[in-house]
Residue, then its C-alpha position, 0 to 999 in steps of 0.5 A: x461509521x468506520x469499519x472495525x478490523x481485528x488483527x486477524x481481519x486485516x485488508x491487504x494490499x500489494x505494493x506497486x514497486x516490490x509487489x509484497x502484499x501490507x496489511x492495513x494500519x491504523x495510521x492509514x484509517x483515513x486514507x487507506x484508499x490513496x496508499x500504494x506503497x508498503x514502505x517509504x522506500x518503495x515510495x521513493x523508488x516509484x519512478x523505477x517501477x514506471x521505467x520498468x513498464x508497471x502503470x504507478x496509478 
C-alpha cells in the first residue's frame, strides 16, 4: 500500500536545473521516484544544466 502524506508531511526534492526545492503532488504518486524537475520549464531547459557541468541523471 502507498504511503499517506499530509500537507505538513510532504517530501521534497530539489530540481536539477533551478535548485529550488518542490514538494510532492498527487500527480506524481506514481512515479515520484522518476521526477526531476519542479516545472515544465525546468524540464525544457535541462540541456542547459548539462552545458553548465551538473550531471542531469
Amino acid at each position: 500500500m502507498a504511503q499517506r502524506y499530509t500537507k505538513s508531511n510532504l517530501p521534497q526534492k530539489n530540481c536539477l536545473v533551478c535548485g529550488r526545492p518542490f514538494e510532492w503532488r498527487r500527480k506524481w504518486k506514481d512515479c515520484w521516484e522518476e521526477v526531476r524537475y519542479c516545472s515544465d520549464r525546468c524540464r525544457r531547459r535541462r540541456s542547459s544544466a548539462s552545458q553548465t557541468g551538473e550531471d542531469p541523471a
